[in-house]
C-alpha positions in Angstrom: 0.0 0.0 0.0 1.0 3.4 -0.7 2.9 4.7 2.6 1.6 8.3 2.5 -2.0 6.7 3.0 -0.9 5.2 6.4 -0.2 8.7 7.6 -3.0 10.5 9.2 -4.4 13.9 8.3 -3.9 13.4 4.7 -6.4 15.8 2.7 -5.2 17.3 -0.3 -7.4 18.7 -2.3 -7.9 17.3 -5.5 -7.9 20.1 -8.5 -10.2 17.9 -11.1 -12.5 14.7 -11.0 -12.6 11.9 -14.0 -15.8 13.0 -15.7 -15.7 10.5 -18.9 -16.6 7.3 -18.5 -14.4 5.6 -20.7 -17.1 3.3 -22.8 -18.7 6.3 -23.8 -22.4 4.5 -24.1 -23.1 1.0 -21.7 -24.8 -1.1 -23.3 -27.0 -3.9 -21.6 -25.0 -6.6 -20.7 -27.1 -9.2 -18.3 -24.5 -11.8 -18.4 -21.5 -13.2 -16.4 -18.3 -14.1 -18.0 -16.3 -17.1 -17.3 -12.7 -17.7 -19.0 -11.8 -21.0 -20.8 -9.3 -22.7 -17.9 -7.5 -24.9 -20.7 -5.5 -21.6 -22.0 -3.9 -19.0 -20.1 -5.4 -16.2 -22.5 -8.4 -14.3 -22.5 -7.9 -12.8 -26.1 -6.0 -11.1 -28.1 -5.3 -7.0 -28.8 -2.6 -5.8 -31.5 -2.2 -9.8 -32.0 -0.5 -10.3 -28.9 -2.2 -12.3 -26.5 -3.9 -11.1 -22.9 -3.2 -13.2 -20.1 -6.0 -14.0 -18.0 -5.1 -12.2 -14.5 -4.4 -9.0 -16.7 -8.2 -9.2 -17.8 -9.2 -9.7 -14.9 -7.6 -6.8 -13.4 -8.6 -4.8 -16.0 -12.7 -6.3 -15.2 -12.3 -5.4 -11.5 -10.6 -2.0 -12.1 -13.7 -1.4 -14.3 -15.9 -2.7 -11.3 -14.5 0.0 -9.1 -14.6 2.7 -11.5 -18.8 1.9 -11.2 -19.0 1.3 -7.9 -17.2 5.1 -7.3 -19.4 6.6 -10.4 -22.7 5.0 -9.4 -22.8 4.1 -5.5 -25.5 2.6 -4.1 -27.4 2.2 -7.7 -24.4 -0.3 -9.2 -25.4 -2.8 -6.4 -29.2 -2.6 -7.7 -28.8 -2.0 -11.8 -24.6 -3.0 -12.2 -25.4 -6.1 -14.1 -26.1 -3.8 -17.0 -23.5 -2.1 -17.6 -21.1 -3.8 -19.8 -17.9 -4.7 -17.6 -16.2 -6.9 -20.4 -16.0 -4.3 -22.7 -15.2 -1.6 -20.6 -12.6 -4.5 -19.4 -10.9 -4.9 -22.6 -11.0 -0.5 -23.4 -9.5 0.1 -20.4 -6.5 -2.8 -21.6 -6.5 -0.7 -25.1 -6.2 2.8 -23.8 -3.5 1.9 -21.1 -1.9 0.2 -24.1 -1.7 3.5 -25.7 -1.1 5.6 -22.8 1.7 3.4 -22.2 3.2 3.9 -25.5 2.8 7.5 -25.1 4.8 6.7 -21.1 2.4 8.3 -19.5 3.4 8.1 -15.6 0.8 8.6 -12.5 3.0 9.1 -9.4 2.2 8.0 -5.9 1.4 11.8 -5.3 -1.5 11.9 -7.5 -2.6 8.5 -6.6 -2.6 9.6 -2.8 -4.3 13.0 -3.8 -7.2 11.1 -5.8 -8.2 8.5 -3.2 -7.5 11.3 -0.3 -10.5 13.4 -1.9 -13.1 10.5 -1.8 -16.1 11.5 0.4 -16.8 8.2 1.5 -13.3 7.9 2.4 -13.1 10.6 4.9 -14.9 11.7 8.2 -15.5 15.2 9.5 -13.8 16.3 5.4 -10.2 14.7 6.4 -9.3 11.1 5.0 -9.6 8.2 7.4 -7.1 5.7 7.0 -9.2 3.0 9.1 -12.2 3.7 7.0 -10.7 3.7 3.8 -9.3 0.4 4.7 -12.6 -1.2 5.6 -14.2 0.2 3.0 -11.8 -0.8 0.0 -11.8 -4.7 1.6 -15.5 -4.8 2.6 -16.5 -7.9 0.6 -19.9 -6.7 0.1 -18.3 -3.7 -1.4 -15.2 -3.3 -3.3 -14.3 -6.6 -2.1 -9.7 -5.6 -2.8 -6.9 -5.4 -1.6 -5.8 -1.9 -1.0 -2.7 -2.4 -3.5 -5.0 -3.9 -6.1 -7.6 -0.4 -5.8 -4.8 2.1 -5.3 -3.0 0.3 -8.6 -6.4 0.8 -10.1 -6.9 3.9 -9.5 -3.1 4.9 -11.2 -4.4 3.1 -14.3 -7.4 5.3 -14.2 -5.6 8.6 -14.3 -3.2 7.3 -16.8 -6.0 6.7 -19.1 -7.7 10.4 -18.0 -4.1 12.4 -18.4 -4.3 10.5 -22.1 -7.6 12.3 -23.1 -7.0 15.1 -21.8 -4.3 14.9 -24.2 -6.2 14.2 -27.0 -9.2 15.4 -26.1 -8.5 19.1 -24.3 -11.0 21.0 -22.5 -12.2 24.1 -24.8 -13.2 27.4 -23.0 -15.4 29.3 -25.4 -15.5 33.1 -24.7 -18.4 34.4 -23.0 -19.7 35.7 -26.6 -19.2 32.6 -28.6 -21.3 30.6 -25.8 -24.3 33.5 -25.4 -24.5 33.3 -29.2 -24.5 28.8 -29.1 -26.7 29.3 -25.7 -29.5 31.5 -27.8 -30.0 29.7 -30.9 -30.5 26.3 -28.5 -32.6 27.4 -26.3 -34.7 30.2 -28.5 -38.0 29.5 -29.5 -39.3 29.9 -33.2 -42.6 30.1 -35.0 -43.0 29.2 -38.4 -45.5 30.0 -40.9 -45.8 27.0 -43.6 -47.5 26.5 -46.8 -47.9 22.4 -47.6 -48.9 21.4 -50.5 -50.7 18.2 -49.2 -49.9 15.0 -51.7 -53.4 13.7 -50.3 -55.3 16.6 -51.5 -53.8 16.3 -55.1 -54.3 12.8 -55.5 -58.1 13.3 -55.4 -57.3 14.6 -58.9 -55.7 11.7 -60.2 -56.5 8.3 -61.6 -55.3 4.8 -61.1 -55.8 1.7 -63.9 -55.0 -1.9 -63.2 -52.5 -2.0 -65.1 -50.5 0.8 -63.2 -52.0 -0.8 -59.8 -50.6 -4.1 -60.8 -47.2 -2.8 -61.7 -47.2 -0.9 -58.1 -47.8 -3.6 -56.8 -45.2 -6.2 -58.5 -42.3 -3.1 -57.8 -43.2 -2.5 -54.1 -44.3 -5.7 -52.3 -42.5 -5.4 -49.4 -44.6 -2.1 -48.5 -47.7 -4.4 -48.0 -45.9 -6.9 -45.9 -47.7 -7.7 -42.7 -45.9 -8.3 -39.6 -46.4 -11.7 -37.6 -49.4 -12.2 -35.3 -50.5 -14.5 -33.0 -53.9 -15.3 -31.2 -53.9 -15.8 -27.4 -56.4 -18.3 -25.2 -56.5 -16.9 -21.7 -57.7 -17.0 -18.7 -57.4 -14.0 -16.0 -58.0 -14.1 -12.2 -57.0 -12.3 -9.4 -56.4 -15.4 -7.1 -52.7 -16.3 -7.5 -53.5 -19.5 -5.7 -55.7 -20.3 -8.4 -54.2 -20.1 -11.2 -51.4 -22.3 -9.6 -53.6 -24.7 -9.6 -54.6 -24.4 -12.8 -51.4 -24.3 -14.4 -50.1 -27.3 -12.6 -52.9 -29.2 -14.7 -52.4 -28.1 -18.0 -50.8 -30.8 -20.3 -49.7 -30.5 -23.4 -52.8 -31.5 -25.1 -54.9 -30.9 -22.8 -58.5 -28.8 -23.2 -58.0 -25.4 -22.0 -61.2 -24.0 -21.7 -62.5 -27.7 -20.0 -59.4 -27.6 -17.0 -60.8 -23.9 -16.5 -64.7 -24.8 -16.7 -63.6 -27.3 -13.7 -62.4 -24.0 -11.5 -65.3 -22.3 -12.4 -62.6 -20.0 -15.0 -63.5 -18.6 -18.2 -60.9 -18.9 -21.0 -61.2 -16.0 -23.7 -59.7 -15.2 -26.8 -57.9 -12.5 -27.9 -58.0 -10.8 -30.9 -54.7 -11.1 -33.3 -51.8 -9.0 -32.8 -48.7 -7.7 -33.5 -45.4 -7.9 -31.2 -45.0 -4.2 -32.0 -48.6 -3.7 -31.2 -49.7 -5.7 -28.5 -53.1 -5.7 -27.0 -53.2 -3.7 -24.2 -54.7 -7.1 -22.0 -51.2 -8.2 -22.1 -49.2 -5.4 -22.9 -47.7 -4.3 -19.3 -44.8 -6.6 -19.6 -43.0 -6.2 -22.8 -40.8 -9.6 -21.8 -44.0 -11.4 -21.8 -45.1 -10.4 -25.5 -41.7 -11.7 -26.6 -42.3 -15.2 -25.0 -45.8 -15.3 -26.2 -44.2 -14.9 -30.1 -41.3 -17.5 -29.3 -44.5 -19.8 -28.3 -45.7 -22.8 -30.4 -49.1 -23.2 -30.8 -50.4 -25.1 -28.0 -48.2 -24.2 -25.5 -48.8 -22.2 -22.2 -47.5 -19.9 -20.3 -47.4 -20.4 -16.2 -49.0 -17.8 -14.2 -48.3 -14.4 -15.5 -48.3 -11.1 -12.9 -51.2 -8.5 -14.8 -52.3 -5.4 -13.5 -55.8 -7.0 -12.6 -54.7 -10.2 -11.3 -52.8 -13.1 -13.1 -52.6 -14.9 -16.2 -52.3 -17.8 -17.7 -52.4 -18.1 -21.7 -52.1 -20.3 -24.4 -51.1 -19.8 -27.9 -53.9 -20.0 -30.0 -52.7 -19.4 -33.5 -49.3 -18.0 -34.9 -49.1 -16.4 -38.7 -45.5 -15.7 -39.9 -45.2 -12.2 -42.0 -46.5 -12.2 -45.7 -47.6 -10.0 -48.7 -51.3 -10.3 -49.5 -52.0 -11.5 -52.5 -53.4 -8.2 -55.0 -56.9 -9.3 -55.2 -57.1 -9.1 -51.1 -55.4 -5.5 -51.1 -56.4 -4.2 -53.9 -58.0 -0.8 -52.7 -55.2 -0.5 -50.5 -52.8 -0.8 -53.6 -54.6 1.8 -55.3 -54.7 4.6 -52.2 -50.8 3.9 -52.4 -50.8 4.6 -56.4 -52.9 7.7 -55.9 -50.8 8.9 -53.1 -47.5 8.6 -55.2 -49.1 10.5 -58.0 -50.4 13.1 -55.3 -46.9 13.8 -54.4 -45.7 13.9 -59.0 -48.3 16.5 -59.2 -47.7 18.5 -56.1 -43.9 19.6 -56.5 -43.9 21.9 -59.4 -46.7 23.8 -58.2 -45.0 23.9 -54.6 -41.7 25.4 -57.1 -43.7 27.8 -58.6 -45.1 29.3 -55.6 -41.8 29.6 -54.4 -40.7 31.1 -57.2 -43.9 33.7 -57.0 -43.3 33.9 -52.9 -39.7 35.2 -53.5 -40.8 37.9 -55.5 -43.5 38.8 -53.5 -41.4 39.1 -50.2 -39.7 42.3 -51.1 -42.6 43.8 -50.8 -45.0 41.9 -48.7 -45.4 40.1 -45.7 -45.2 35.8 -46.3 -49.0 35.8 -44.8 -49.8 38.4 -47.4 -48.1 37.5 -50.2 -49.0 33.8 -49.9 -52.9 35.0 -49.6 -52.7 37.1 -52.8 -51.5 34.1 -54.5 -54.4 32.0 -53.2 -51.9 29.7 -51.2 -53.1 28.4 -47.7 -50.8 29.9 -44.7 -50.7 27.7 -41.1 -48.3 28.3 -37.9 -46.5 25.8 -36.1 -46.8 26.4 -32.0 -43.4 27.9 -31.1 -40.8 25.3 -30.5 -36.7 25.3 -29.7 -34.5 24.3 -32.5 -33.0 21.7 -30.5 -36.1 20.4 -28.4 -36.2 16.8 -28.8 -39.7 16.5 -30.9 -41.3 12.9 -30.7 -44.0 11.9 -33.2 -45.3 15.6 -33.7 -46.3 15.7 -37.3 -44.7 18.7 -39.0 -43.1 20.3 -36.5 -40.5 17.6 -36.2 -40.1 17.4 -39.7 -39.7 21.0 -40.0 -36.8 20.9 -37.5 -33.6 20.3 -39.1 -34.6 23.0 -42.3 -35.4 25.7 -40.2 -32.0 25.3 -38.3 -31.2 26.7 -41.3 -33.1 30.0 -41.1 -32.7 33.3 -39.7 -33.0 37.0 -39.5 -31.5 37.1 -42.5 -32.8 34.0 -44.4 -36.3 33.7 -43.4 -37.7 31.6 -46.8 -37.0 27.9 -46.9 -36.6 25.9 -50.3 -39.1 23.6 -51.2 -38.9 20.6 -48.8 -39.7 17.4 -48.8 -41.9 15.9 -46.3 -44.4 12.9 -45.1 -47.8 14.9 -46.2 -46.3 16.7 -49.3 -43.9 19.0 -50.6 -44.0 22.5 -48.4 -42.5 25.5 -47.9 -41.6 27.2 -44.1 -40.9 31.1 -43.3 -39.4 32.4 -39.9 -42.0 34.0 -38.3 -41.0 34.3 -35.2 -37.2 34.3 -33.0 -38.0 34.2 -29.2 -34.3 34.4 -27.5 -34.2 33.6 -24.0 -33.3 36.5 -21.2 -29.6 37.3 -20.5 -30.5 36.8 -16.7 -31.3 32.9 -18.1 -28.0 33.5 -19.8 -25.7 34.2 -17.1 -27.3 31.9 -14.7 -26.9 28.9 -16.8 -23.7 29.7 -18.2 -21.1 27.8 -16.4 -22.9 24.4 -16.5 -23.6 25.4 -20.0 -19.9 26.0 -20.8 -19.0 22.6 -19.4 -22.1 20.9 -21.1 -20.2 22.0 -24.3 -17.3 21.6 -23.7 -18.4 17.8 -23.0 -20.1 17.5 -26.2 -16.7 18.5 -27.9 -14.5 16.0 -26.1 -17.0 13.4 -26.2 -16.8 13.4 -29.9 -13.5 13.4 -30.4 -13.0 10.5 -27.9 -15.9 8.4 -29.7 -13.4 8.7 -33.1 -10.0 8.5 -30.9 -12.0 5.4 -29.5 -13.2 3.7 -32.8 -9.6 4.0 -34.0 -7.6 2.3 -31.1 -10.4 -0.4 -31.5 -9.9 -0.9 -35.0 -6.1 -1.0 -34.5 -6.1 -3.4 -31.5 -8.1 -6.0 -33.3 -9.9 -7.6 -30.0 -10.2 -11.7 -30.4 -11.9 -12.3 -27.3 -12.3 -16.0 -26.2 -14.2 -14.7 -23.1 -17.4 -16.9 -22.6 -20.8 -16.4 -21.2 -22.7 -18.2 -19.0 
């Protein structure tokens, strides 16, 4: 153990915390790992082989790294993070901060752990506590050598991104002017030239339905579906019972009758659209479409009760035959022509709306040309926008526009062709400004390192060429 530790009244203060998470997204990883015994290699990087306690190290170092990130919540969600990759980044990057000798000194080692809150009492470090803490098996579960030599690994691989990743300070001008446009509110004005409303103008023959058809079968494709027998109660001992005497091959609906249960059917559905009777627990739906027909489930926890279901019928994906779609075919032709005959008048009113606008408002101008003017709701040009029509197609083309370019182009989108104007800039207060700007300088400044490390990151992967021979159980 590191001998400055031992002696009390250590509390330096430490000048920066490790705010990147090396695997810069976890992933869900459920499973344990377990290494092949016969060899004395859990993989390979840069074609050398990785021998198994230097994995392992690596997975525990990774451990700790959660435990001090997450607390409490690793012990009730840490099984899905994924260790084993984070494992075999940390062996990459050290690889490359070796290769670049990068050196942590006992100093900075001492200074790091010294600064730990749960490390210290009354704000000094506390040698005792420390100690119990680190070799708690119900915690870190190490020996103090095996954390602290963890923990110099872990600020070699931070002094490497700072390296290539540097913080960048923006000036208080450059940030105001990155703070307003994501955070101002906008209304647009829009013209859409609706591909529905045009295709009640146009025709469809068989022959062109048929063709549409032939070139775009997969469009008609319907997903699986299956059709559930079930029976719901809200006596848990019951439905015990019940399951324990359904066979295979058995009659449903008679083993219920004898419990005085009534099996119903459900109609058919989708896994991506489930009926709403079973759709609490999205694990279930999965099992239910893994089913064969005939099988059961055992009792299943519902909102109302439990139960217990059997699959009734199962129908893989297919394309309906023409005959059965027709009208459905057709709607699709009509649509497509909607959109042919939409676009050049949407590029003529353009055209006319350009003009216009040097010497009319957009409402104005588009009203004297007999064109149909709506407003969006204002809305931030970054706001994350979910399933909102319009608006969220609008988005990206008007983070185009501004004071000084308020028309749009014609653009595409899933109604028709339209055309947007900047009605409206609302920019937030400077009092919001100067309150939010130091987290906001470090949110950016975040979002800049982050993407160069996710590159940096995707390179040394590339390079190191993992062959893992890791195993799950």
């Amino acid at each position: 153990m590191l001998e400055v530790l031992r002696k009390k009244g250590v509390n330096k203060a430490i000048l920066w915390v490790i705010a990147v998470v090396i695997i810069l997204s976890f992933g869900v990883f459920g499973t344990a790992y377990r290494l092949d015994n016969t060899v004395n290699s859990a993989g390979t990087l840069y074609g050398h082989n990785v021998n198994i306690k230097d994995f392992q190290q690596a997975y525990l170092d990774a451990r700790d790294q959660a435990i001090r990130i997450y607390g409490d919540e690793f012990f009730k969600n840490g099984n899905k993070l994924d260790l084993e990759q984070e494992a075999w980044d940390r062996l990459i990057l050290l690889k490359e901060a070796q290769k670049r000798d990068i050196q942590v000194s006992d100093q900075e080692v001492v200074a790091y752990i010294a600064a730990i809150p749960f490390f210290q009492r009354s704000g000094q470090f506390d040698r005792t506590l420390y100690e119990d803490i680190v070799q708690n098996s119900s915690i870190f579960d190490r020996s103090t050598h095996d954390f602290e030599e963890g923990i110099r690994k872990q600020l070699a691989i931070k002094k490497l991104i700072d390296a290539v990743a540097p913080e960048v300070v923006l000036s208080d001008a450059a940030l105001k002017k990155e703070y307003q446009k994501r955070n101002e509110k906008i209304t647009l004005e829009y013209i859409l030239f609706s591909a529905t409303d045009f295709a009640k103008n146009a025709a469809a023959s068989d022959d062109e339905i048929k063709t549409f058809y032939e070139q775009h079968k997969e469009q008609f494709r319907l997903p699986p579906t299956i059709v559930l027998d079930y029976v719901q109660t809200k006596d848990k001992a019951l439905a015990d019972t019940l399951s324990k005497e359904l066979k295979s091959g058995t009659n449903f609906a008679a083993v219920a009758k004898t419990l005085k249960l009534e099996v119903k059917t459900s109609a058919a559905f989708t896994q991506d659209q489930p009926i709403l009777t079973f759709a609490s627990n999205p694990e279930n739906i999965v099992h239910f479409f893994k089913m064969n027909p005939g099988d059961y489930s055992p009792p299943l926890e519902a909102p109302d009760g439990w139960q217990i279901v059997q699959l009734k019928e199962k129908n893989i994906s297919a394309i309906p035959a023409l005959q059965d779609i027709k009208d459905q075919v057709k709607q699709a032709v009509l649509l497509e022509k909607g959109f042919a005959l939409a676009k050049p008048k949407a590029d003529k009113a353009l055209n006319d709306l350009t003009g216009a606008l040097k010497t009319k408002d957009f409402k104005t101008a588009a009203t004297d040309l007999k064109l149909k003017v709506e407003e969006t709701p204002a809305f931030g040009r970054k706001d994350y926008i979910a399933n909102n029509g319009l608006i969220e197609e609008f988005q990206q083309e008007a983070d185009g526009l501004n004071a000084n370019k308020k028309l749009s182009g014609v653009i595409s989108t899933s109604q028709g062709p339209a055309i947007i104007y900047l009605e409206k800039m609302e920019k937030p207060e400077d009092a919001q400004f100067e309150s939010d700007k130091e987290n906001f300088r470090q949110m950016i400044s975040a979002e800049g390192r982050n993407q160069i490390l996710i590159t940096f990151m995707s390179q040394l992967r590339a390079k190191a060429d993992l062959q893992s021979k890791i195993k799950h159980q």
